[in-house]
C-alpha positions in Angstrom: 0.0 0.0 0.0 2.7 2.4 0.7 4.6 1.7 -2.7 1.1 2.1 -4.3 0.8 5.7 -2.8 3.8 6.8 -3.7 4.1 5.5 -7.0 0.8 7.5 -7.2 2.1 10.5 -5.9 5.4 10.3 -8.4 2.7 10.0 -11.1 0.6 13.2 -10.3 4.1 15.0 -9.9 5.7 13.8 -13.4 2.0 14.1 -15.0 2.2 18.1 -13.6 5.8 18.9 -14.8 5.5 17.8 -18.0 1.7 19.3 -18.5 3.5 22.7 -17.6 6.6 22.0 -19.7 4.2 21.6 -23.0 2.0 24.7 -22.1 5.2 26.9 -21.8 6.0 25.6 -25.4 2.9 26.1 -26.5 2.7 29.5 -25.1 5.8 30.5 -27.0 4.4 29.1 -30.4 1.3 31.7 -30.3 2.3 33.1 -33.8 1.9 30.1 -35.9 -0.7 28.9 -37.6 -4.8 29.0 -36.0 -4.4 25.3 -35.1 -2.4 26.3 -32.2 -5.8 27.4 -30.5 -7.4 24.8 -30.9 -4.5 22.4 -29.5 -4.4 24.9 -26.2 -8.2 23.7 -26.0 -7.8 20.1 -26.3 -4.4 20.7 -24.3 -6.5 22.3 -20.9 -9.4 19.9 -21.5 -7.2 17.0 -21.5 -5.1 18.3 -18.4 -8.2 19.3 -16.6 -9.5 15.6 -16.7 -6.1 13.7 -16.1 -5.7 15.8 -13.1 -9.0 14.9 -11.2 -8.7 11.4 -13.0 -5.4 11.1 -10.5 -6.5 13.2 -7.8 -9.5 11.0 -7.0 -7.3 7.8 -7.4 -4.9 9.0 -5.1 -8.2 9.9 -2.7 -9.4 6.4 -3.5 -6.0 4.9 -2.0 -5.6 6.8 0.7 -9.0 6.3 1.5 -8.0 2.7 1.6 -4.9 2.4 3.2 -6.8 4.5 5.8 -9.7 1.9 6.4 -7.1 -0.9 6.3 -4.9 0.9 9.4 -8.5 0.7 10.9 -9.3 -2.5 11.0 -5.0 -3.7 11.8 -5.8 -1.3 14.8 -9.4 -2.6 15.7 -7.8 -6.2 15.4 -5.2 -5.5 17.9 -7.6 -3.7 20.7 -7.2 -6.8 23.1 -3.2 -6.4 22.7 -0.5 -4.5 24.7 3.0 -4.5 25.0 5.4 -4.6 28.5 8.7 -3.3 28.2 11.6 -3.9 31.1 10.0 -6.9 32.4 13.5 -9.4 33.1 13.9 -12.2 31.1 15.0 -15.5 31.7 16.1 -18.7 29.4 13.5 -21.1 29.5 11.0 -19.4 31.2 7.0 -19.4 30.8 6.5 -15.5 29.6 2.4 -16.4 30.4 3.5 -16.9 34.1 6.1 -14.3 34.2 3.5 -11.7 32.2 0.9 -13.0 35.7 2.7 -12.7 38.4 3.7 -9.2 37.1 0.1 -8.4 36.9 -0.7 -9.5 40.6 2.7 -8.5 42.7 2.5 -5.1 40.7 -0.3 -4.0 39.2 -2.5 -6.0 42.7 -4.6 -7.4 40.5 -5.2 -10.2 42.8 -7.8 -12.4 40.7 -5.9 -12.6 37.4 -4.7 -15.4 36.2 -3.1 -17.1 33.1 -6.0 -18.5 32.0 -7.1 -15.3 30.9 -4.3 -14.7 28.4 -4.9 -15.7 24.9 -1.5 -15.7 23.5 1.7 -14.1 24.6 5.5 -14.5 23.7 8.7 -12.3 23.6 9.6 -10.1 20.2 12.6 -9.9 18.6 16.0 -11.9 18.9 17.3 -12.0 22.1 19.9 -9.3 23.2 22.4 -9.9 26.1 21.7 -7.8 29.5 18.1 -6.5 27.7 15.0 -8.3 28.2 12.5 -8.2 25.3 9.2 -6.8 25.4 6.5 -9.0 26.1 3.2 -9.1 23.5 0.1 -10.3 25.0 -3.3 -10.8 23.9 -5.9 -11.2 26.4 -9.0 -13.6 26.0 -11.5 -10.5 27.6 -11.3 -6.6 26.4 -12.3 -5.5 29.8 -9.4 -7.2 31.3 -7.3 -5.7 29.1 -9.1 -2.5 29.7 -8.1 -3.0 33.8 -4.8 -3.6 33.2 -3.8 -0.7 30.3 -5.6 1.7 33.1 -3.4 0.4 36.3 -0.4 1.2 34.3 0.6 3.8 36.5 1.2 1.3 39.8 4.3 1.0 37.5 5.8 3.9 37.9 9.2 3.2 39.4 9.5 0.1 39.0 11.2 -0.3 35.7 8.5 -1.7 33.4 6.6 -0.1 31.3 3.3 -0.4 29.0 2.1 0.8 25.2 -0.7 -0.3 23.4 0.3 -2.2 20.1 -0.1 0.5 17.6 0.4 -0.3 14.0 3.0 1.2 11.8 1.4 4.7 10.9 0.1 5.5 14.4 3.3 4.9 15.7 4.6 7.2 13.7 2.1 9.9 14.2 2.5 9.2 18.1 6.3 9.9 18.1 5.9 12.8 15.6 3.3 14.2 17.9 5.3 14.0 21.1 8.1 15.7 19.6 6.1 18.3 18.3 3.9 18.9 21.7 6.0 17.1 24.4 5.8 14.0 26.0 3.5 14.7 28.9 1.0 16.1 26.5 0.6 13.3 24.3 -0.5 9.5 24.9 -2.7 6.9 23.6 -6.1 5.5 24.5 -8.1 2.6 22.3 -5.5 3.1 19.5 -6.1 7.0 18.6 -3.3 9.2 20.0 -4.5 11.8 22.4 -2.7 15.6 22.4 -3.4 18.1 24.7 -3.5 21.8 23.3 -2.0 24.5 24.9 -5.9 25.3 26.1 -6.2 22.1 27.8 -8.4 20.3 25.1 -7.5 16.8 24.2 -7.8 16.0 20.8 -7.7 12.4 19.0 -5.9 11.8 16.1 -4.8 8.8 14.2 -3.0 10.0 10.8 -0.9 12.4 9.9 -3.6 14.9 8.0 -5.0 15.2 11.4 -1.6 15.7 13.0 -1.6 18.8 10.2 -5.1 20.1 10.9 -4.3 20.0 15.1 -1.2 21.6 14.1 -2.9 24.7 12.0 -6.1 25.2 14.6 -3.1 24.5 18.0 0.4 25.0 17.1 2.6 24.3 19.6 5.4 26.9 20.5 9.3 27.0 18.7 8.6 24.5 15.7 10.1 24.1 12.5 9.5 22.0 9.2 10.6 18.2 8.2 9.3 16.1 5.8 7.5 13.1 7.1 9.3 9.9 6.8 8.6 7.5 3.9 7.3 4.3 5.4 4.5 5.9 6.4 1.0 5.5 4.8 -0.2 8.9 5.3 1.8 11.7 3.4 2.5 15.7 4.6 4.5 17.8 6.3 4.6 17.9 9.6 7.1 19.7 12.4 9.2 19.2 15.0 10.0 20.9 18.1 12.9 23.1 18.4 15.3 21.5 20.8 16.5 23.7 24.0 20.2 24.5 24.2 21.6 24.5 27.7 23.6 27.5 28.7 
């Protein structure tokens, strides 16, 4: 999907360079014969209908690759992720993930009958425990545990909801942009805090743009946003602070 979009976007680009590269040599061919005219005419009318031809494919993709982040993210509403949590060889990560969930989070009644699936990711690295994917049987136990994250705090481990690829990307870009206290997730949307106080919910970055034009935050500057993203734009970062 993301090669598809870009290829698309090349497309409308080339299509737009070389539309105004023939005008411009039309426009300098004026004083020949009458048939020049009516080339101009079949010129703009053909330009006119490749452009909206492309733009609404391009709209059509987007669209797409839009309803298809949707449904990765509804898919994964039952998942999070635990990061710091020590690892051991040959251990059972369903009874490490539990007694995690009872010693820390008190969460007496849990058990590892209510885990669906869970394993570590990635290879093993010496001295740094993986992070720990779980999928729970029942939302609202999921739901329990994502909200007693904070019984964390200190403690070393940490917890993230499983975002997929372009959310991810829209979460980091946001936190830069607004600060980390000011931006989090919730059900798989990110949540940002304005300057006002209001929280708003975004999940691509178009919406990242719009927040930014209605709440920009303070000392920000331009980048282009990165490529493996489905969603394209600009976006910004915030201005790092110097120390004296």
């Amino acid at each position: 999907m993301d090669t598809l979009h870009n290829t698309m976007a090349g497309m409308l680009e080339h299509f737009n360079k070389t539309m105004a590269d023939f005008k411009s040599q039309l426009e300098k061919a004026r004083n020949t014969p009458t048939t020049i005219s009516s080339l101009k005419s079949d010129f703009d009318t053909f330009r006119s209908f490749t452009t909206t031809a492309l733009t609404n494919l391009q709209k059509q993709v987007e669209l797409v690759a839009r309803q298809q982040d949707q449904m990765e993210m509804r898919s994964r509403r039952k998942i999070l992720l635990l990061h710091g949590v020590t690892e051991s060889q040959k251990e059972n990560v369903a009874q490490v993930l539990s007694k995690v969930v009872i010693d820390r989070l008190q969460i007496d009644d849990f058990s590892a009958d209510q885990i669906r699936r869970c394993s570590r990711l990635g290879r093993s690295i010496k001295d740094k425990p993986r992070p720990i994917l779980v999928k729970f049987r029942d939302l609202d136990i999921k739901d329990e545990i994502w909200h007693s994250k904070t019984k964390l705090k200190g403690t070393g481990i940490t917890m993230s909801e499983f975002l997929t690829a372009t959310r991810h990307s829209v979460f980091m870009a946001a936190r830069q942009l607004f600060g980390i206290k000011k931006c989090w997730t919730q059900d798989g949307f990110i949540i940002v805090a304005g300057e006002d106080g209001t929280r708003h919910r975004i999940s691509s970055t178009d919406e990242l743009n719009q927040l930014m034009s209605l709440s920009p935050p303070p000392a920000v500057h331009s980048v282009s946003t990165p490529n493996n993203t489905k969603d394209s734009g600009v976006i910004t970062t915030r201005s790092k602070r110097h120390k004296k």
